[in-house]
Structure formats: structure tokens, C-alpha cells
PyMOL Python script that loads the backbone (N, CA, C, O; Angstrom):
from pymol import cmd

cmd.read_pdbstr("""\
ATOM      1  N   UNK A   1      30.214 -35.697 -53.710  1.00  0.00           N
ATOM      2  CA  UNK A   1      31.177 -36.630 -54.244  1.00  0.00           C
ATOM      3  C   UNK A   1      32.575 -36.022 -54.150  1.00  0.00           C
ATOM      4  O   UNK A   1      32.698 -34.817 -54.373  1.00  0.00           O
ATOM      5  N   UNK A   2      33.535 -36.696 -53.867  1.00  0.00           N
ATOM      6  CA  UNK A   2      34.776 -36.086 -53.476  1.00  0.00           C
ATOM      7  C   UNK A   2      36.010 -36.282 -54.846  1.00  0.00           C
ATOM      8  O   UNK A   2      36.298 -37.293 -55.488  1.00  0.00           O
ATOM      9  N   UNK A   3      36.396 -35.264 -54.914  1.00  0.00           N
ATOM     10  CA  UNK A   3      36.821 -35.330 -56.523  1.00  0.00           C
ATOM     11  C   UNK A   3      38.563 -35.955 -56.109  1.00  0.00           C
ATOM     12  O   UNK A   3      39.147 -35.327 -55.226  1.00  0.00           O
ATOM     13  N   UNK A   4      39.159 -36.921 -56.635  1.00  0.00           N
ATOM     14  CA  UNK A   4      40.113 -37.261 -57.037  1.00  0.00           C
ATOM     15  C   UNK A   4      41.069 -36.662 -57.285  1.00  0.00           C
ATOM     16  O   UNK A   4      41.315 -36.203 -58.400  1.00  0.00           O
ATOM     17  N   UNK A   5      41.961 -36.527 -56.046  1.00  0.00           N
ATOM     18  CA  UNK A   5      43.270 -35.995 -55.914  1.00  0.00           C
ATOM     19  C   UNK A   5      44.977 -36.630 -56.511  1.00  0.00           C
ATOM     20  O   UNK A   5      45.524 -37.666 -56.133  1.00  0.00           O
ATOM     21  N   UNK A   6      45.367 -35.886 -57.254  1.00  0.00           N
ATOM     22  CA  UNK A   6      47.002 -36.272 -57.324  1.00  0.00           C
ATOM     23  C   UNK A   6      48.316 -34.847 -56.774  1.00  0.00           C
ATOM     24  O   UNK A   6      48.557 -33.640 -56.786  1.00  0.00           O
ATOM     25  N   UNK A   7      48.588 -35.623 -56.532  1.00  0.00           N
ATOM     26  CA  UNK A   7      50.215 -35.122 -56.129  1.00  0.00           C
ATOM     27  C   UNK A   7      51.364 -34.953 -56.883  1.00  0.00           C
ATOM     28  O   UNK A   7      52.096 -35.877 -57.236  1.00  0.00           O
ATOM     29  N   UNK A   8      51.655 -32.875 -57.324  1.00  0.00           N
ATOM     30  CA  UNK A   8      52.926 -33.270 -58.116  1.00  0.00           C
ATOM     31  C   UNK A   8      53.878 -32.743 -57.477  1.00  0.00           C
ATOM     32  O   UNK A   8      53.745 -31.709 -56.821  1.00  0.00           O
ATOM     33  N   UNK A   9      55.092 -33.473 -57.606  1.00  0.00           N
ATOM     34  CA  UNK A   9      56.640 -32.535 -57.250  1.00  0.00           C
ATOM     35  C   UNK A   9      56.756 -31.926 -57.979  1.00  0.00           C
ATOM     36  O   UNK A   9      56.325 -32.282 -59.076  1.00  0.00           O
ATOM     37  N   UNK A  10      57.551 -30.337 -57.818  1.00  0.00           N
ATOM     38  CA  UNK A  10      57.500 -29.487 -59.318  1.00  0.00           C
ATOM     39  C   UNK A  10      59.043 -28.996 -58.678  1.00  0.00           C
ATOM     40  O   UNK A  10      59.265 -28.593 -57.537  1.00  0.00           O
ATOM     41  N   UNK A  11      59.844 -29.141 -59.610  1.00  0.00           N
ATOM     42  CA  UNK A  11      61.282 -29.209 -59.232  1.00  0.00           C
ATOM     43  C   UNK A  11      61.256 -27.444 -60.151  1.00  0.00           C
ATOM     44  O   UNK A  11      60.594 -27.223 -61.166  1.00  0.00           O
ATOM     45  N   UNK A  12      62.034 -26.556 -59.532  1.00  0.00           N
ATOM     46  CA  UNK A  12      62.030 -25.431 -60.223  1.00  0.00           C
ATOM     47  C   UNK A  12      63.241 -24.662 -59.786  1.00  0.00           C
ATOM     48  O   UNK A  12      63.474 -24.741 -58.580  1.00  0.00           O
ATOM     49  N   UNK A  13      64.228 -23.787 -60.649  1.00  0.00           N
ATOM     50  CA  UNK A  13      64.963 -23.449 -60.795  1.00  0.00           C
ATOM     51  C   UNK A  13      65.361 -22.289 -59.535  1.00  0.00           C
ATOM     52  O   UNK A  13      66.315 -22.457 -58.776  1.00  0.00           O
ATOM     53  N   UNK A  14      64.470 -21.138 -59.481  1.00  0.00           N
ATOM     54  CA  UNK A  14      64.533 -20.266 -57.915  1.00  0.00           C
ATOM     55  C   UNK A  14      63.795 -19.812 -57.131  1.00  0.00           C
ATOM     56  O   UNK A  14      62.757 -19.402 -57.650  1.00  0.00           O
ATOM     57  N   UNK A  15      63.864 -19.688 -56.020  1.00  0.00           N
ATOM     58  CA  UNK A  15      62.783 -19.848 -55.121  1.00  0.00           C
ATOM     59  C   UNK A  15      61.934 -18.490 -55.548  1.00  0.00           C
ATOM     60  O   UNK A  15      60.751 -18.323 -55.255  1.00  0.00           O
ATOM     61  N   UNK A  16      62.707 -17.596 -56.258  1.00  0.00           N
ATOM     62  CA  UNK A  16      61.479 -16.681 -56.602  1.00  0.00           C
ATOM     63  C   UNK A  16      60.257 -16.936 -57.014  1.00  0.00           C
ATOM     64  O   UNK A  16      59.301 -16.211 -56.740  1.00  0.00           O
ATOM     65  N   UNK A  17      60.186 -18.000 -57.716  1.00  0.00           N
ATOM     66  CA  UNK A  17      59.097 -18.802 -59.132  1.00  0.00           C
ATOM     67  C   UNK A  17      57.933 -19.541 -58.106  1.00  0.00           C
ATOM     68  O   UNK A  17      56.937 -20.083 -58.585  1.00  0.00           O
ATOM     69  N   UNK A  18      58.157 -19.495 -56.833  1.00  0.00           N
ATOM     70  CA  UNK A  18      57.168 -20.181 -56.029  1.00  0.00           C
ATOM     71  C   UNK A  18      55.533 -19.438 -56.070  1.00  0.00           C
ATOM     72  O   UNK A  18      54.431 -19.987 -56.079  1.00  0.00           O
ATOM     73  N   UNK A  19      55.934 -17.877 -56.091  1.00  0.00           N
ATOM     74  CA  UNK A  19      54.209 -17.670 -56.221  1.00  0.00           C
ATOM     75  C   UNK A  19      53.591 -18.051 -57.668  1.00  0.00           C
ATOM     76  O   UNK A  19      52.375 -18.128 -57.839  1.00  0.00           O
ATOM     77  N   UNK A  20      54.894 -18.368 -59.081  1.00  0.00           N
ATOM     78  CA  UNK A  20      53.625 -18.019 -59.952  1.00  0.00           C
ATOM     79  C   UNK A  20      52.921 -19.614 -59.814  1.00  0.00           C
ATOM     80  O   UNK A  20      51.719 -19.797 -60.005  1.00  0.00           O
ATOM     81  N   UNK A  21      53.792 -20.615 -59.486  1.00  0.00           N
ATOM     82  CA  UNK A  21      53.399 -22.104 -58.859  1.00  0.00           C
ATOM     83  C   UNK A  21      52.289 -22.231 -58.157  1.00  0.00           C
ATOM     84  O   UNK A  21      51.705 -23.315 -58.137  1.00  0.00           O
ATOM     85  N   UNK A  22      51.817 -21.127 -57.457  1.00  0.00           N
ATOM     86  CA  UNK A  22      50.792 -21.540 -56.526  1.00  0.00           C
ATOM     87  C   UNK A  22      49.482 -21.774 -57.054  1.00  0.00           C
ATOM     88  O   UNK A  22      48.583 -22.402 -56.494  1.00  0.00           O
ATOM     89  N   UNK A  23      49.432 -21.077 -58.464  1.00  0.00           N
ATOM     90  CA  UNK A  23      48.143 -21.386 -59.025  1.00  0.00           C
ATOM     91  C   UNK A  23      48.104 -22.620 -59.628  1.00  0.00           C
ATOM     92  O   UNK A  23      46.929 -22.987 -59.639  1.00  0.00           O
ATOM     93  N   UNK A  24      48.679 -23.273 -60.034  1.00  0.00           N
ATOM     94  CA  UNK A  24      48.612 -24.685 -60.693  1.00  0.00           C
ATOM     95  C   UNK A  24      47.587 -25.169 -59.311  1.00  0.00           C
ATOM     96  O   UNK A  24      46.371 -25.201 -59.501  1.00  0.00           O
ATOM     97  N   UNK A  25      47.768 -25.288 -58.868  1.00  0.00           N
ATOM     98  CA  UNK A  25      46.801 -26.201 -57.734  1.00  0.00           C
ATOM     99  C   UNK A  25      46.865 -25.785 -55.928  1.00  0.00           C
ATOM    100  O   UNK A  25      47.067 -24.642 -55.519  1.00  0.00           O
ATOM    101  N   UNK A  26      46.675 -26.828 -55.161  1.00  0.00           N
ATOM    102  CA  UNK A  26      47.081 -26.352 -53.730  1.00  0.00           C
ATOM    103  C   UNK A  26      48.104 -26.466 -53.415  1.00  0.00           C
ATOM    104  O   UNK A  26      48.403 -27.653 -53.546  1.00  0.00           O
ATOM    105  N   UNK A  27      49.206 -25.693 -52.902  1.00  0.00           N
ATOM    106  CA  UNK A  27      50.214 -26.329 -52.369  1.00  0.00           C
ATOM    107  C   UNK A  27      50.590 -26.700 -50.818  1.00  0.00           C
ATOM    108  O   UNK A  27      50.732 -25.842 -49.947  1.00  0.00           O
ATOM    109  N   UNK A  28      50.672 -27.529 -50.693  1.00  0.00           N
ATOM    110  CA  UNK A  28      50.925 -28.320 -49.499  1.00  0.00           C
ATOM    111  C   UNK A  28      52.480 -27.890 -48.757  1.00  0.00           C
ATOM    112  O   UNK A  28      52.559 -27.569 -47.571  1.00  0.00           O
ATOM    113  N   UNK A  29      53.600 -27.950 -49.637  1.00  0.00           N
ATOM    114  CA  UNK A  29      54.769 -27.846 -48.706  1.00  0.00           C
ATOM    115  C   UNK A  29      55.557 -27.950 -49.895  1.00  0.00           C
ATOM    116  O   UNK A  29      55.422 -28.631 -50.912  1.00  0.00           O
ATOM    117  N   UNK A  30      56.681 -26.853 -49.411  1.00  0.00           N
ATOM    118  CA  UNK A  30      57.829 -26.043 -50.289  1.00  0.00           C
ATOM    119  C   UNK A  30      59.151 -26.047 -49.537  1.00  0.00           C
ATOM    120  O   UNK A  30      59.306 -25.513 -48.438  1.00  0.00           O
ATOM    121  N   UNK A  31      60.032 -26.652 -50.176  1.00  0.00           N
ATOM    122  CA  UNK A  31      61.667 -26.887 -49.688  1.00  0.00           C
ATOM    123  C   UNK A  31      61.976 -26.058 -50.404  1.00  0.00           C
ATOM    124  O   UNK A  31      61.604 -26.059 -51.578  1.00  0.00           O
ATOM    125  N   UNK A  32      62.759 -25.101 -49.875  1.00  0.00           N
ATOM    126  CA  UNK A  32      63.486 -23.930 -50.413  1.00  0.00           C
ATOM    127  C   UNK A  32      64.824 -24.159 -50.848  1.00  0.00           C
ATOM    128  O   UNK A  32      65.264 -23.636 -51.871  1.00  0.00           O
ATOM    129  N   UNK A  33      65.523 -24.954 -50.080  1.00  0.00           N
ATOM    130  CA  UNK A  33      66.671 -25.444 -50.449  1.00  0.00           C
ATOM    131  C   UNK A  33      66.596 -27.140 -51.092  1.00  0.00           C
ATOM    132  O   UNK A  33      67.355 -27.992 -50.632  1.00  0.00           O
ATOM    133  N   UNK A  34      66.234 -27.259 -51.489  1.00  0.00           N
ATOM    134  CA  UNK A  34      66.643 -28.706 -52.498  1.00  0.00           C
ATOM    135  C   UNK A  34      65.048 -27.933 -53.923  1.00  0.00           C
ATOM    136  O   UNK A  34      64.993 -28.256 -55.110  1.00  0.00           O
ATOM    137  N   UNK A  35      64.230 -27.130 -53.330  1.00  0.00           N
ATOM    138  CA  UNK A  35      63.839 -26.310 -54.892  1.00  0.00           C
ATOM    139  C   UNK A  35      62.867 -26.715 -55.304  1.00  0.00           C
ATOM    140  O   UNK A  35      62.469 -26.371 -56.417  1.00  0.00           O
ATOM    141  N   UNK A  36      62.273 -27.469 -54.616  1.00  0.00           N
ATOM    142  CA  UNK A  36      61.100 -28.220 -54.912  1.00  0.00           C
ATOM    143  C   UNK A  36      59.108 -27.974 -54.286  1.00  0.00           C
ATOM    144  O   UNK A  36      58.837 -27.645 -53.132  1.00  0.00           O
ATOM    145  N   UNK A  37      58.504 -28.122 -54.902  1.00  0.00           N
ATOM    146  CA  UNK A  37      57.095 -27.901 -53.976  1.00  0.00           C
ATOM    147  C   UNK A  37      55.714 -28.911 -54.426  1.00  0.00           C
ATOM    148  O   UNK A  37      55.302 -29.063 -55.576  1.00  0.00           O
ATOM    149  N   UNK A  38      55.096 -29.594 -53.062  1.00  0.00           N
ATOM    150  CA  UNK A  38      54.031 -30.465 -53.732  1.00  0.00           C
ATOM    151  C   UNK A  38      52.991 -29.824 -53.923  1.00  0.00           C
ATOM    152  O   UNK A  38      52.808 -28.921 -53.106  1.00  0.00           O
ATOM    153  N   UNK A  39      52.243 -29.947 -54.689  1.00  0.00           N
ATOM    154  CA  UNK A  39      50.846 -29.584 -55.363  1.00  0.00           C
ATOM    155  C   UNK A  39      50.097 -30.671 -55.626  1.00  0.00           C
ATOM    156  O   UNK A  39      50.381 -31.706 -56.228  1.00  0.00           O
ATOM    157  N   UNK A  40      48.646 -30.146 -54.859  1.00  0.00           N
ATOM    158  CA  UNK A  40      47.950 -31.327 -55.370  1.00  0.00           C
ATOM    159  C   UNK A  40      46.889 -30.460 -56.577  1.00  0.00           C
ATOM    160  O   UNK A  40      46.536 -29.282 -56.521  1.00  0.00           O
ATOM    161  N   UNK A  41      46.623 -31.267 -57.407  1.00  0.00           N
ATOM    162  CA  UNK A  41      45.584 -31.281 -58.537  1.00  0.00           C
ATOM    163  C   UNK A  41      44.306 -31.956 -58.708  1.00  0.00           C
ATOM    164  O   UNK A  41      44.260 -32.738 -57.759  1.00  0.00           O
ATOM    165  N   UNK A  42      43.525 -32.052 -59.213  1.00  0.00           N
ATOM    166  CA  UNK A  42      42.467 -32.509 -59.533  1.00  0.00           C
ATOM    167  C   UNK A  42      42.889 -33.417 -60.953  1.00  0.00           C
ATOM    168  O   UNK A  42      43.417 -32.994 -61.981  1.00  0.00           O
ATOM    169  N   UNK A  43      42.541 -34.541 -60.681  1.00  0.00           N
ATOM    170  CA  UNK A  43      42.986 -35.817 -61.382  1.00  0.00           C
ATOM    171  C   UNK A  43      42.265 -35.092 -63.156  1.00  0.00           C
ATOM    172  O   UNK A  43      42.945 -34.728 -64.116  1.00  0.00           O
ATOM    173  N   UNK A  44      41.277 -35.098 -63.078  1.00  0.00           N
ATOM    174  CA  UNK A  44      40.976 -34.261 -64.569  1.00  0.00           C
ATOM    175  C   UNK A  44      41.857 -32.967 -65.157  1.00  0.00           C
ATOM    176  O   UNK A  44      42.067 -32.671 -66.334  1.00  0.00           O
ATOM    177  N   UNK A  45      42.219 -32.422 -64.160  1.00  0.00           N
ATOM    178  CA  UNK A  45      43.318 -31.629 -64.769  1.00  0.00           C
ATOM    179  C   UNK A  45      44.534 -31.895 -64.610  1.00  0.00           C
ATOM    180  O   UNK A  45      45.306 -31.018 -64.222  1.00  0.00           O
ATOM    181  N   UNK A  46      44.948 -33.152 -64.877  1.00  0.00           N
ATOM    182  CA  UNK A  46      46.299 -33.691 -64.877  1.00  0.00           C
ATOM    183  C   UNK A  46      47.159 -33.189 -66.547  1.00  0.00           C
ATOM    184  O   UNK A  46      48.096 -32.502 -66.954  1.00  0.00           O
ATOM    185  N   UNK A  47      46.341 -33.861 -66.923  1.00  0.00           N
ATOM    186  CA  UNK A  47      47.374 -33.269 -68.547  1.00  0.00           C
ATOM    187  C   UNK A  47      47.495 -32.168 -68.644  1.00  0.00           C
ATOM    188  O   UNK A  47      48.566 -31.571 -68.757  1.00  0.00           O
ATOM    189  N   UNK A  48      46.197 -31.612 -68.613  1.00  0.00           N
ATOM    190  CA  UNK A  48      46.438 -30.291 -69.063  1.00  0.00           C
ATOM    191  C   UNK A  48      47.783 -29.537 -67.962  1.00  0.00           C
ATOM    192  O   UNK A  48      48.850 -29.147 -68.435  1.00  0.00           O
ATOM    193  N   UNK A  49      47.488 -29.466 -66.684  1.00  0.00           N
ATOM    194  CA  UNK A  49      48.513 -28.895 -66.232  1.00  0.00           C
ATOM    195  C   UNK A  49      49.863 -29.485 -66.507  1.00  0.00           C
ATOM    196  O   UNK A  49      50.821 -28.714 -66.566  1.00  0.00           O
ATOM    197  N   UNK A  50      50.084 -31.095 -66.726  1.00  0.00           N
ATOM    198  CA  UNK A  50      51.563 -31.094 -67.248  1.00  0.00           C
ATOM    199  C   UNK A  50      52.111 -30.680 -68.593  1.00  0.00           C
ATOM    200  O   UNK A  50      53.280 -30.634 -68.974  1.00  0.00           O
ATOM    201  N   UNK A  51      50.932 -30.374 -69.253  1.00  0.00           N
ATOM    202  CA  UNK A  51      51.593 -29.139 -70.397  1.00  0.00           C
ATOM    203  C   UNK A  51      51.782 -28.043 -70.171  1.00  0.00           C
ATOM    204  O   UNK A  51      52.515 -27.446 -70.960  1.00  0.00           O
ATOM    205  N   UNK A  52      51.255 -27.348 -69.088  1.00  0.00           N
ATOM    206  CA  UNK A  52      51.910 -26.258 -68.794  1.00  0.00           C
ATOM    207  C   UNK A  52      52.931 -26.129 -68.524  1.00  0.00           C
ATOM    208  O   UNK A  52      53.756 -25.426 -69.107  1.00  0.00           O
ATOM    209  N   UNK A  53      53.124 -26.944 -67.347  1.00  0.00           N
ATOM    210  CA  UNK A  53      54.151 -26.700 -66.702  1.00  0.00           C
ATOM    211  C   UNK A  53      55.392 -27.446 -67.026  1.00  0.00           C
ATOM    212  O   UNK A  53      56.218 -27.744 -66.163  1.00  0.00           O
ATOM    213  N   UNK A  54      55.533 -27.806 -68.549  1.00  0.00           N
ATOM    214  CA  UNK A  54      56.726 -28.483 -69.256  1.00  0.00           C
ATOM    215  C   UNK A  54      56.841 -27.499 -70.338  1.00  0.00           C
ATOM    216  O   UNK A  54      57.618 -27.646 -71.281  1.00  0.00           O
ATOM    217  N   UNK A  55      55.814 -26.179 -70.147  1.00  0.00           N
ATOM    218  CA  UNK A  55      56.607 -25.440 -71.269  1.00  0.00           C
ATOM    219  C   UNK A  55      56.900 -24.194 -70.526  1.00  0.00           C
ATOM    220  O   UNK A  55      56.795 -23.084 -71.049  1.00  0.00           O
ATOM    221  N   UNK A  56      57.375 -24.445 -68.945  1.00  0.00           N
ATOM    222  CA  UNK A  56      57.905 -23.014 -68.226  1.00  0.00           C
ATOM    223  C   UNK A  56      58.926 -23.311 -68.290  1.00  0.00           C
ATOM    224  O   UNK A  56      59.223 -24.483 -68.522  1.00  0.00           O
ATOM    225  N   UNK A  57      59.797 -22.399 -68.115  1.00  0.00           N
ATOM    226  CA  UNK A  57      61.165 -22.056 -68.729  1.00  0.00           C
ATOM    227  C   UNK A  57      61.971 -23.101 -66.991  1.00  0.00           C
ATOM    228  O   UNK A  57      62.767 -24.032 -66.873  1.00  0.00           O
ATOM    229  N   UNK A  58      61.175 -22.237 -65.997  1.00  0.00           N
ATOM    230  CA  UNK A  58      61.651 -22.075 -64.797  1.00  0.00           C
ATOM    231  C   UNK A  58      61.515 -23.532 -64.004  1.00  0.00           C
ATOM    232  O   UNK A  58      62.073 -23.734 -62.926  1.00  0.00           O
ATOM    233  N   UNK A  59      60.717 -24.493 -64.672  1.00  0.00           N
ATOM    234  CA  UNK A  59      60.390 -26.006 -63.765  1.00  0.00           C
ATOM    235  C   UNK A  59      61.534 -26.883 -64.819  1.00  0.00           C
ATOM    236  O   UNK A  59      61.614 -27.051 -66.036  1.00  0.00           O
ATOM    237  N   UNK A  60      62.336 -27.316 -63.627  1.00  0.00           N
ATOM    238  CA  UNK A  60      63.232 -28.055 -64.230  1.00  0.00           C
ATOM    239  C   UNK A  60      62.796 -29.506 -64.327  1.00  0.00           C
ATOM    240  O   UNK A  60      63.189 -30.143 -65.304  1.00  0.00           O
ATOM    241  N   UNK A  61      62.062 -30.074 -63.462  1.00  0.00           N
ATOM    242  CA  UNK A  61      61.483 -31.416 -63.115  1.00  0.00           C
ATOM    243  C   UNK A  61      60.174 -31.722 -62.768  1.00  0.00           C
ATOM    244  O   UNK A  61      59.903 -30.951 -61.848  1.00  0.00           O
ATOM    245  N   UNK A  62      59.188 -32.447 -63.010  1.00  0.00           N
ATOM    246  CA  UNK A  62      57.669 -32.748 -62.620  1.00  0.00           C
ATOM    247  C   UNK A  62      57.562 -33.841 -62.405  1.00  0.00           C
ATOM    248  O   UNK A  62      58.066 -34.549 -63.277  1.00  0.00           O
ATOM    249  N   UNK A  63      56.935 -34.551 -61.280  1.00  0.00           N
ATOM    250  CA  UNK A  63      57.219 -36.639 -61.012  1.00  0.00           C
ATOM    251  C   UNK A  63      55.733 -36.177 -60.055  1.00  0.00           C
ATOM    252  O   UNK A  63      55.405 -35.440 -59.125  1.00  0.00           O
ATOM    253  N   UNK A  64      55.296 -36.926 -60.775  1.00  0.00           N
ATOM    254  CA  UNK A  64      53.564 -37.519 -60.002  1.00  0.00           C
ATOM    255  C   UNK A  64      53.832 -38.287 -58.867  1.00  0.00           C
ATOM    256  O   UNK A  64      54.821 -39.018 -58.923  1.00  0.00           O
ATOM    257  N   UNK A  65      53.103 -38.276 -57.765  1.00  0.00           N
ATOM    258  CA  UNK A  65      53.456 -38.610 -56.864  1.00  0.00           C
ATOM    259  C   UNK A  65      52.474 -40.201 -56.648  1.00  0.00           C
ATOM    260  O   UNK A  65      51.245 -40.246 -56.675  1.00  0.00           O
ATOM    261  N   UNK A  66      53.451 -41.460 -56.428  1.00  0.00           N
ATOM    262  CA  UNK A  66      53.038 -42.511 -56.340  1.00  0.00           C
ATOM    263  C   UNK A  66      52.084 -43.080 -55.162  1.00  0.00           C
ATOM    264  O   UNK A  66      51.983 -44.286 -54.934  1.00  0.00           O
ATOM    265  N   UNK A  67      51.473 -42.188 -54.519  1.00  0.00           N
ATOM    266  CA  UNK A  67      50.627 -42.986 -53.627  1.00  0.00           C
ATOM    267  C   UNK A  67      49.549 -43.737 -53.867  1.00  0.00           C
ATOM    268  O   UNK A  67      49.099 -44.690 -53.231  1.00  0.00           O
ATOM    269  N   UNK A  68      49.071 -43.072 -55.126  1.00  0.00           N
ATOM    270  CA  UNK A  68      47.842 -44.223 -55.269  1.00  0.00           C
ATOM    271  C   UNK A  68      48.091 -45.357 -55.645  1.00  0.00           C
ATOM    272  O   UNK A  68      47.314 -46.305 -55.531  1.00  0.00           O
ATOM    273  N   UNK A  69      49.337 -45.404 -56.200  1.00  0.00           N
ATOM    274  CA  UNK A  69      50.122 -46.998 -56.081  1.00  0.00           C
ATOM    275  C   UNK A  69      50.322 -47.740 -55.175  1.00  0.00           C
ATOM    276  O   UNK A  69      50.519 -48.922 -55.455  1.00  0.00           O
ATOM    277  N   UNK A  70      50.343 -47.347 -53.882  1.00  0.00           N
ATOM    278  CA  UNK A  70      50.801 -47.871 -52.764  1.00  0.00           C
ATOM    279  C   UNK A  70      49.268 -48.819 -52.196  1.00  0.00           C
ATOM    280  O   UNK A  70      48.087 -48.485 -52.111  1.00  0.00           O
ATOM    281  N   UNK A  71      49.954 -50.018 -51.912  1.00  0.00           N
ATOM    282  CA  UNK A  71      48.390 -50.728 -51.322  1.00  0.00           C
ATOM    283  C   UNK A  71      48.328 -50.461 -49.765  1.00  0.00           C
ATOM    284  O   UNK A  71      49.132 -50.596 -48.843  1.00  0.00           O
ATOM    285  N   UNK A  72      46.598 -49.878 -49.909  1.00  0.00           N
ATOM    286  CA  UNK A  72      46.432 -49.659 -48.667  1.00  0.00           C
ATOM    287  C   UNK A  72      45.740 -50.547 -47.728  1.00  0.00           C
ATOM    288  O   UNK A  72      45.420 -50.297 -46.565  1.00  0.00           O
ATOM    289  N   UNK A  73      45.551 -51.648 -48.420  1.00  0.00           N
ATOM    290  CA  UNK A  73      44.565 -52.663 -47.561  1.00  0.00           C
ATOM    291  C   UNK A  73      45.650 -53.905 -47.409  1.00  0.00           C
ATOM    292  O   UNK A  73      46.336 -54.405 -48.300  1.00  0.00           O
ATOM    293  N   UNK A  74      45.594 -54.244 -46.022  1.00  0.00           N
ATOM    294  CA  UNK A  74      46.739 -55.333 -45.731  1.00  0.00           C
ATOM    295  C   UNK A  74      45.836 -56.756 -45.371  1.00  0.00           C
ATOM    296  O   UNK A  74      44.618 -56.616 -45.260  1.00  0.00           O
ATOM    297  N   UNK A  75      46.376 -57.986 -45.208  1.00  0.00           N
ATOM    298  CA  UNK A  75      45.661 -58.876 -44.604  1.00  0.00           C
ATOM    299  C   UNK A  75      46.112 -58.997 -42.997  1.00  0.00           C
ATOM    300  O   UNK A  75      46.987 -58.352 -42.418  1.00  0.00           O
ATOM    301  N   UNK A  76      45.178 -60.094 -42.436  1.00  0.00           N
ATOM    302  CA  UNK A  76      45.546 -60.054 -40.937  1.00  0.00           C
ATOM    303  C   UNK A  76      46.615 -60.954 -41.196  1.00  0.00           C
ATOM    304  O   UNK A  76      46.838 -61.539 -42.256  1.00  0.00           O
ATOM    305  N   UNK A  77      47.370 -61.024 -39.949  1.00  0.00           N
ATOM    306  CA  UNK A  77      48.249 -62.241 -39.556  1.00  0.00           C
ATOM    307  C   UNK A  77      47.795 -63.698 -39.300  1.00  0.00           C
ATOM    308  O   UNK A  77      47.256 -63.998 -38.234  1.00  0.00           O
ATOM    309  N   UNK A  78      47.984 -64.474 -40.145  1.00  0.00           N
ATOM    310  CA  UNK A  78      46.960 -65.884 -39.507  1.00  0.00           C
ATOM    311  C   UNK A  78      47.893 -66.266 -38.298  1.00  0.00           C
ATOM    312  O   UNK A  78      49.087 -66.228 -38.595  1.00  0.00           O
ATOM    313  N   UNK A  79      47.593 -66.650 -36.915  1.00  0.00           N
ATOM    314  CA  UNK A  79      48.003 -66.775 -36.127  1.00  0.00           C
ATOM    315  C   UNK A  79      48.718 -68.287 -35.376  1.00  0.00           C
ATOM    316  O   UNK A  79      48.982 -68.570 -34.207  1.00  0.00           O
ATOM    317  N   UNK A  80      48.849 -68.973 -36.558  1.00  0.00           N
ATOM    318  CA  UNK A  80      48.784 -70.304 -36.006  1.00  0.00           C
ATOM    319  C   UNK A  80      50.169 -70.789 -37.226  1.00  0.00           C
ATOM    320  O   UNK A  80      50.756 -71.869 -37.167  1.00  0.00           O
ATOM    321  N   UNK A  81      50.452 -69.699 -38.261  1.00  0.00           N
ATOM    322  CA  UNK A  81      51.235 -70.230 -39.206  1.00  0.00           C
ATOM    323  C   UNK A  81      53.074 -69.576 -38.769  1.00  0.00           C
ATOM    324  O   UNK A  81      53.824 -70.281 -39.445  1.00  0.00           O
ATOM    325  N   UNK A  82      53.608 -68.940 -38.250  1.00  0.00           N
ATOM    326  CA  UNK A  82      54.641 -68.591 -38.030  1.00  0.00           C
ATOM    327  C   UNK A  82      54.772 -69.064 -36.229  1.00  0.00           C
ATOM    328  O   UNK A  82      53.846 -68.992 -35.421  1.00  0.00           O
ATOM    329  N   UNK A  83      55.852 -69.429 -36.010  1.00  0.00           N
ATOM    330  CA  UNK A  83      56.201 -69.639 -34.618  1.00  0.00           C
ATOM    331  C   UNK A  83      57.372 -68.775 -34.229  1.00  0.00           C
ATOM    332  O   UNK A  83      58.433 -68.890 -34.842  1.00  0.00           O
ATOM    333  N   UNK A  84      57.214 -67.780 -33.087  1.00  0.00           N
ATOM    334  CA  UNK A  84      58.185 -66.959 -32.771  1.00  0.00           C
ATOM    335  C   UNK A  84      59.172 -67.786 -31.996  1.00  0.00           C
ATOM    336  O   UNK A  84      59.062 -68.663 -31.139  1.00  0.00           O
ATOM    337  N   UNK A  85      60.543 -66.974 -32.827  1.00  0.00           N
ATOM    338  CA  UNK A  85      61.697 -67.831 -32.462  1.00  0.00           C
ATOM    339  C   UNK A  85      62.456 -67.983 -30.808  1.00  0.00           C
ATOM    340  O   UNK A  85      63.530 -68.507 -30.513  1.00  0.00           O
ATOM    341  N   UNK A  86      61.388 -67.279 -29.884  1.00  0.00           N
ATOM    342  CA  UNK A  86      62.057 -67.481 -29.053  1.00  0.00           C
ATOM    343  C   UNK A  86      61.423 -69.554 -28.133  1.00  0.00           C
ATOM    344  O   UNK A  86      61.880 -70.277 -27.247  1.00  0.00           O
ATOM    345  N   UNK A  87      60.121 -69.617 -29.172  1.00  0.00           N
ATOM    346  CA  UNK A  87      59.664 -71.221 -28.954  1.00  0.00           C
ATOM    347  C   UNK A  87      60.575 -71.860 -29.236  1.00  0.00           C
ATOM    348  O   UNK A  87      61.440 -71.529 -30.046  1.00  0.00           O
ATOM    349  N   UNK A  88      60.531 -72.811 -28.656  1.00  0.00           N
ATOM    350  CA  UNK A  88      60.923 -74.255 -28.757  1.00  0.00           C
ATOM    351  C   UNK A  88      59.726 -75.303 -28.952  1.00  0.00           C
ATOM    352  O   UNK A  88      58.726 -75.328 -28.235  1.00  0.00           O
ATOM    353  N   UNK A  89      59.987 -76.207 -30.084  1.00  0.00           N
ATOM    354  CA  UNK A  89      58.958 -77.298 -30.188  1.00  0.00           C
ATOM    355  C   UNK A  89      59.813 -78.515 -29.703  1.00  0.00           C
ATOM    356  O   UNK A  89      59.312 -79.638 -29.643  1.00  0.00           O
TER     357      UNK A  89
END
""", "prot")
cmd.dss("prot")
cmd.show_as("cartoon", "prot")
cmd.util.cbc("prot")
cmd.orient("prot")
């Protein structure tokens, strides 16, 4: 069974602070200059890690990352209801 992934931005003060970050979860990718790094977590350890990491001195910002919001299932195009404008009727 495949365990339920989230995504956090962890906004943090200097790039020194990146290894103690790495244990919160996996990290995927680290901007050195705008200070930021994603981590993914395990959806059961969501709270708990955002209490941690709102009582480090060094994380200035934490924002969950909205993809599972995003809809991934689209419908088809019905093909008979839009007429491309280069027709003429």
C-alpha cells in the first residue's frame, strides 16, 4: 500500500540550516538564494512535524504544498459543441 505523500516549502533564514532540514522528511530541491527547500512527508506526520518546525528559531515560513488540490481528471472535448472560428456557417 503506498503511503500518502505531502509537500512542504520550508522558508528558512541561512543556507547553513539546510542539513538540520533534511531530517524532517525527503528533500527533493533546495534554492539557495530565495532560502527555501521542498520536503515531502508522510501525510500522518503532518502535524506533528509542523510543530516542530514552527518552534525553530531558523524557519521563517512553512506553506503545504497544494497539489492535491489540483484536479487531475479532465473531461473529453464533446466534438460537435464549439465551432472553430476559422468556419463559416
Amino acid at each position: 500500500m503506498l503511503t500518502r505523500r505531502i509537500g512542504l516549502y520550508i522558508y528558512f533564514k541561512q543556507n547553513k540550516f539546510i542539513r538540520q532540514l533534511r531530517r524532517y522528511g525527503n528533500v527533493v530541491y533546495v534554492n539557495t538564494k530565495q532560502k527555501y527547500l521542498l520536503v515531502y512527508i508522510n501525510e500522518s506526520e503532518l502535524d506533528k512535524t509542523l510543530d516542530h518546525l514552527s518552534k525553530l528559531k531558523y524557519v521563517t515560513k512553512v506553506i503545504e504544498s497544494e497539489y492535491r488540490n489540483i484536479k487531475t481528471e479532465y473531461k473529453k472535448h464533446d466534438e460537435g459543441t464549439l465551432s472553430p472560428p476559422y468556419q463559416t456557417s
